[in-house]
C-alpha positions, 0 to 999 in steps of 0.5 A: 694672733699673739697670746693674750693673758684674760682673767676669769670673773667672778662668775667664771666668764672670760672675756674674749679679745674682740680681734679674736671674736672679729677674726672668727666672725662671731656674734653676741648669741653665737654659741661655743663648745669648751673642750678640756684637752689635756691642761688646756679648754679648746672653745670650738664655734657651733654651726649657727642657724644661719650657716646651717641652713644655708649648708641645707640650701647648698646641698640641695642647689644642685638636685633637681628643682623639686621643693624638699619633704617634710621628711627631707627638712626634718632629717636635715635639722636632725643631722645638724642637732646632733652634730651640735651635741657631738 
């Protein structure tokens, strides 16, 4: 992608270009990490819900067919909270 000026509003929001949003597969409520490196902000899409419970599906396709825990679901939701705080 080329660069592209934006302007920040007055209630410091930019608008990002909708190529850019099609391109990355992102949604009205998706949430993003803003990371300042050195001058600039990196903004990084988070894990959605969906993605992450497929991620859980996918890890256990090939285990044994055995319904998860408790234990095992909440561990998993765990996992993925803190991989969004990081």
């Amino acid at each position: 992608m080329k660069e592209v000026d934006i302007t920040i509003t007055t209630k410091n929001q930019v608008t990002i270009p909708a190529n850019l949003v099609r391109e990355l597969h992102l949604k009205r409520t998706r949430k993003l990490r803003v990371k300042r490196r050195g001058d600039s902000i990196v903004l990084t899409p988070l894990p959605s819900l969906e993605n992450s419970l497929k991620s859980i599906w996918d890890r256990t396709k090939n285990k044994p067919a055995k319904p998860l825990s408790e234990d095992e679901i909440n561990q998993s939701i765990r996992s993925i909270a803190v991989n969004r705080q990081r």
